[in-house]
DOVEX-543369 format. One record per residue: x negated, y, z of N, C-alpha, C in turn; residue number from 1. Coordinates in steps of 0.2 Angstrom, whole numbers, plus 5000, padded with zeros to 4 digits. Layout:
residues N
<neast=X, nnorth=Y, nup=Z, caeast=X, canorth=Y, caup=Z, ceast=X, cnorth=Y, cup=Z, resi=NUM> .
...
***
This chain:
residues 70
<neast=5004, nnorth=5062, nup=4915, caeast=5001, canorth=5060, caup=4921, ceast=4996, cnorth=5054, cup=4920, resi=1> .
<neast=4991, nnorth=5055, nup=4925, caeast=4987, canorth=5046, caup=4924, ceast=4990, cnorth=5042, cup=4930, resi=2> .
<neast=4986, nnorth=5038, nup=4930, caeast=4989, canorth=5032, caup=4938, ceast=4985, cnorth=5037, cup=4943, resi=3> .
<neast=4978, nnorth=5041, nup=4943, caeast=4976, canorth=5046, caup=4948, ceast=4983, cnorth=5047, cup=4952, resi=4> .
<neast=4985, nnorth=5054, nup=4947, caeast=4990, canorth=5058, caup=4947, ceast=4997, cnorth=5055, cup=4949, resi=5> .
<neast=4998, nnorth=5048, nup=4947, caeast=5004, canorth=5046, caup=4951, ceast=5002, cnorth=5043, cup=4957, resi=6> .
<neast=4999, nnorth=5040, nup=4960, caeast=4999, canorth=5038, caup=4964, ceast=4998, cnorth=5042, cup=4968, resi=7> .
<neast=4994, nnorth=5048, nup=4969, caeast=4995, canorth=5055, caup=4972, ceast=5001, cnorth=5057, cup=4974, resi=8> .
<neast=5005, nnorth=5058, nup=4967, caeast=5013, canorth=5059, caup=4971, ceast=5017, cnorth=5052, cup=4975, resi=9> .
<neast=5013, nnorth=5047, nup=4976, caeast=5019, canorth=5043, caup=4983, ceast=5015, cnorth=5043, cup=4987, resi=10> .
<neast=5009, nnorth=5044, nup=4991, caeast=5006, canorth=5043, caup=4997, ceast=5009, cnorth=5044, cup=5001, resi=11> .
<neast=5007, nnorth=5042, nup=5007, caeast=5015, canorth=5040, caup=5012, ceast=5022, cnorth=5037, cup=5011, resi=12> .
<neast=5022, nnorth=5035, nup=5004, caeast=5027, canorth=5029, caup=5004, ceast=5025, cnorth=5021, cup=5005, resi=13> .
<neast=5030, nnorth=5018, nup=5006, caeast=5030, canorth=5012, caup=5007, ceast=5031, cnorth=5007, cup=5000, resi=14> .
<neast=5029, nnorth=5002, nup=5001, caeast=5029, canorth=4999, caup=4995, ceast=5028, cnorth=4989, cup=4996, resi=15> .
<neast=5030, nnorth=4986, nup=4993, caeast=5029, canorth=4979, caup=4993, ceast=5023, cnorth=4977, cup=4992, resi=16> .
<neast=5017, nnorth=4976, nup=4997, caeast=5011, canorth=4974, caup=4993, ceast=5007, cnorth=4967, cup=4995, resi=17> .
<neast=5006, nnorth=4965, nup=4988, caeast=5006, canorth=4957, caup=4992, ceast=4998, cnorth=4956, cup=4994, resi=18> .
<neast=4993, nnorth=4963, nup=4994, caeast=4987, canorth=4961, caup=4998, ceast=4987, cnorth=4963, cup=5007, resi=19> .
<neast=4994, nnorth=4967, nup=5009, caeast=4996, canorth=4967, caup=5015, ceast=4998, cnorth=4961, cup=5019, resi=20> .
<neast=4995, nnorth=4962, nup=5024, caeast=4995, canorth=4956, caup=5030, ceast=5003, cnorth=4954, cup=5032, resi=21> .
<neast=5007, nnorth=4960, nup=5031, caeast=5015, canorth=4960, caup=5031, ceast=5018, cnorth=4959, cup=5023, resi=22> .
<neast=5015, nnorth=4960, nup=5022, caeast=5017, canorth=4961, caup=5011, ceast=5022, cnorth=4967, cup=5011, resi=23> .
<neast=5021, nnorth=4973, nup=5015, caeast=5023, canorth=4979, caup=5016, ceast=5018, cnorth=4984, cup=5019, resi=24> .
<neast=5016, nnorth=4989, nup=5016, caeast=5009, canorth=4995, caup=5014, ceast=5016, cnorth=5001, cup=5014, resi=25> .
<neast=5011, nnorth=5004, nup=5018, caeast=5009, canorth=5011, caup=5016, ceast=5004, cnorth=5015, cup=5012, resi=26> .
<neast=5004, nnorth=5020, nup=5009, caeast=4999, canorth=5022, caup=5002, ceast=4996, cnorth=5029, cup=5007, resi=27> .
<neast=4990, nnorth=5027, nup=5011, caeast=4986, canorth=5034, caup=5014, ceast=4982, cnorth=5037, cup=5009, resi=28> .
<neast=4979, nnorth=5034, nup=5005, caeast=4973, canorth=5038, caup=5002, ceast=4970, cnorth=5036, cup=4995, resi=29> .
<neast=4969, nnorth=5041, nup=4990, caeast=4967, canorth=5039, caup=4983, ceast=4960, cnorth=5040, cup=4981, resi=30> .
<neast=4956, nnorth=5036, nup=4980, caeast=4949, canorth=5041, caup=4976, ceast=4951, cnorth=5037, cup=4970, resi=31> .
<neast=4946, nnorth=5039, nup=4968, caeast=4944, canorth=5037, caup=4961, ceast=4943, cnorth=5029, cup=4957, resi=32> .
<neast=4942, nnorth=5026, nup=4964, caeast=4943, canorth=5018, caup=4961, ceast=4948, cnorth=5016, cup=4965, resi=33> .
<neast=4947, nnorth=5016, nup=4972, caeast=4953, canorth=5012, caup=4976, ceast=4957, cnorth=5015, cup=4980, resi=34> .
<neast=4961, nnorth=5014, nup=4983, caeast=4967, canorth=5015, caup=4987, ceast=4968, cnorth=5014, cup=4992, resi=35> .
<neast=4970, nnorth=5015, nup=4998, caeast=4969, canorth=5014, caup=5004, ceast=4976, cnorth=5014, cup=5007, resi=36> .
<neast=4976, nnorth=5008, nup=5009, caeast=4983, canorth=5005, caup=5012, ceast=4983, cnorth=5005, cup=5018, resi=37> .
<neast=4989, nnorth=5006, nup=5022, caeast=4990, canorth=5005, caup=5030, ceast=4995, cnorth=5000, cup=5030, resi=38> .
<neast=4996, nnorth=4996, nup=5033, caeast=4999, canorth=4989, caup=5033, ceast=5005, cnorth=4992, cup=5039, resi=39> .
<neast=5013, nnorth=4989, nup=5036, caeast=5018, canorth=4992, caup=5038, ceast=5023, cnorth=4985, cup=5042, resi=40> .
<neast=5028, nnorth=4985, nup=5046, caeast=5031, canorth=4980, caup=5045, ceast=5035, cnorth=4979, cup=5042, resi=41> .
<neast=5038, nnorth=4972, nup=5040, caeast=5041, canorth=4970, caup=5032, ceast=5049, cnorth=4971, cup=5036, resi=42> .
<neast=5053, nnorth=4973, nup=5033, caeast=5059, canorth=4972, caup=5033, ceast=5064, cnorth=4963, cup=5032, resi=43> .
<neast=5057, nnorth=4959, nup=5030, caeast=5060, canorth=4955, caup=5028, ceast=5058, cnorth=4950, cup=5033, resi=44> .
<neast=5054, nnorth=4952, nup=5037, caeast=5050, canorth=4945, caup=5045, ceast=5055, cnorth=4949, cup=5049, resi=45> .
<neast=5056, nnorth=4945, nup=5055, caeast=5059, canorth=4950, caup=5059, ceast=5056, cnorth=4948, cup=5065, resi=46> .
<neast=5049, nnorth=4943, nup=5065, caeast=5044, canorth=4946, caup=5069, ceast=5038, cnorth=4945, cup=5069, resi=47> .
<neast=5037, nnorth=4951, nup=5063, caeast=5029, canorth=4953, caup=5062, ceast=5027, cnorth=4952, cup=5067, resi=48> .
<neast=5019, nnorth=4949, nup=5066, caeast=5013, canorth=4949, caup=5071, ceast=5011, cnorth=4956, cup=5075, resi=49> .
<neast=5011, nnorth=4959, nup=5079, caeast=5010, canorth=4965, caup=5082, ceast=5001, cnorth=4967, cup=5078, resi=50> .
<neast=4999, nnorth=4963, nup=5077, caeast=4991, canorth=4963, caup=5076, ceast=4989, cnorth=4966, cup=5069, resi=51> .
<neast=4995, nnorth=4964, nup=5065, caeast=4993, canorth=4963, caup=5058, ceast=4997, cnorth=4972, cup=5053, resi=52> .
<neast=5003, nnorth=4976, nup=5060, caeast=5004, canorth=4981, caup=5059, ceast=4998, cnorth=4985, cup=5060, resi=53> .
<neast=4999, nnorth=4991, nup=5057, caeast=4993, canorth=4996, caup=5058, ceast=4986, cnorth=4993, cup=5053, resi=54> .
<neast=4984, nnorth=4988, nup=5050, caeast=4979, canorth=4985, caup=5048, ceast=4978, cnorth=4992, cup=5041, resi=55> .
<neast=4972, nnorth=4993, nup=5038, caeast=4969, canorth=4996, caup=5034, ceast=4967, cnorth=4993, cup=5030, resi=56> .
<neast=4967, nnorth=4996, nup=5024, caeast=4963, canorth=4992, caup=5021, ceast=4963, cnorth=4994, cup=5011, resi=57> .
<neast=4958, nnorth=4993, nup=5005, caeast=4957, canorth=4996, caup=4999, ceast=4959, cnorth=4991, cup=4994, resi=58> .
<neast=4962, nnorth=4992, nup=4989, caeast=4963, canorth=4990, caup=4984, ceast=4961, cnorth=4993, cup=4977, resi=59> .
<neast=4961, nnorth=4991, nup=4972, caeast=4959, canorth=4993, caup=4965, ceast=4965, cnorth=4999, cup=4964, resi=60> .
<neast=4963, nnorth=5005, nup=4961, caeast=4971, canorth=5008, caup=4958, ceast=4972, cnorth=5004, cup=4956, resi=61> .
<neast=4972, nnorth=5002, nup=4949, caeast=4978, canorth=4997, caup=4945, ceast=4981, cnorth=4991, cup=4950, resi=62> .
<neast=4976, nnorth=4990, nup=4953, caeast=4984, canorth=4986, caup=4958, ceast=4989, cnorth=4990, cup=4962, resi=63> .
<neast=4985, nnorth=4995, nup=4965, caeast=4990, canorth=5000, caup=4970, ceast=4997, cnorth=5005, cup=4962, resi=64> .
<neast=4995, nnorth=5008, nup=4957, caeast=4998, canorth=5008, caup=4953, ceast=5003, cnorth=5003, cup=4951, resi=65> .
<neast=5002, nnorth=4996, nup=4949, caeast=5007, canorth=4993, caup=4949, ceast=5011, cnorth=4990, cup=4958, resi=66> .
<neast=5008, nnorth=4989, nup=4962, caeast=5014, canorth=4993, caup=4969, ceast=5021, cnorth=4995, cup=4967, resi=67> .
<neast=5019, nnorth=5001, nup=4964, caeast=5025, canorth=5007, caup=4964, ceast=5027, cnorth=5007, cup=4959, resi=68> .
<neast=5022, nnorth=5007, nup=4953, caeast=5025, canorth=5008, caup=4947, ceast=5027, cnorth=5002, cup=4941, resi=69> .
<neast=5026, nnorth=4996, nup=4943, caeast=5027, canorth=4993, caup=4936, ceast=5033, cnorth=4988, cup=4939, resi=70> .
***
């Protein structure tokens, strides 16, 4: 597999991401260079900004790859 291909298989998962406004993502979408985060609440605030859930946003693969996988 490459990082394409894995990252393909978690879309819809959740992950620790420290360019999220929560520092907790969602993995909506892969192309070829970056990856498209949906900003989730953090299990670890227990009161997220209302503002900052739901936020969008792209990343490099190799970051979104290391997310989930290293």
């Amino acid at each position: 597999m490459n990082k394409i291909q894995d990252l393909k298989s978690v879309i819809g998962k959740d992950t620790s991401q420290n360019q999220s406004p929560t520092c907790r993502a969602r993995l909506v979408k892969v192309n070829k260079v970056n990856s498209t985060f949906e900003s989730v609440p953090s299990p670890y605030n227990k009161f997220p900004k209302p503002e900052f859930v739901g936020v969008k946003y792209k990343v490099p693969n190799w970051i979104a790859w290391n997310s989930f996988f290293y």
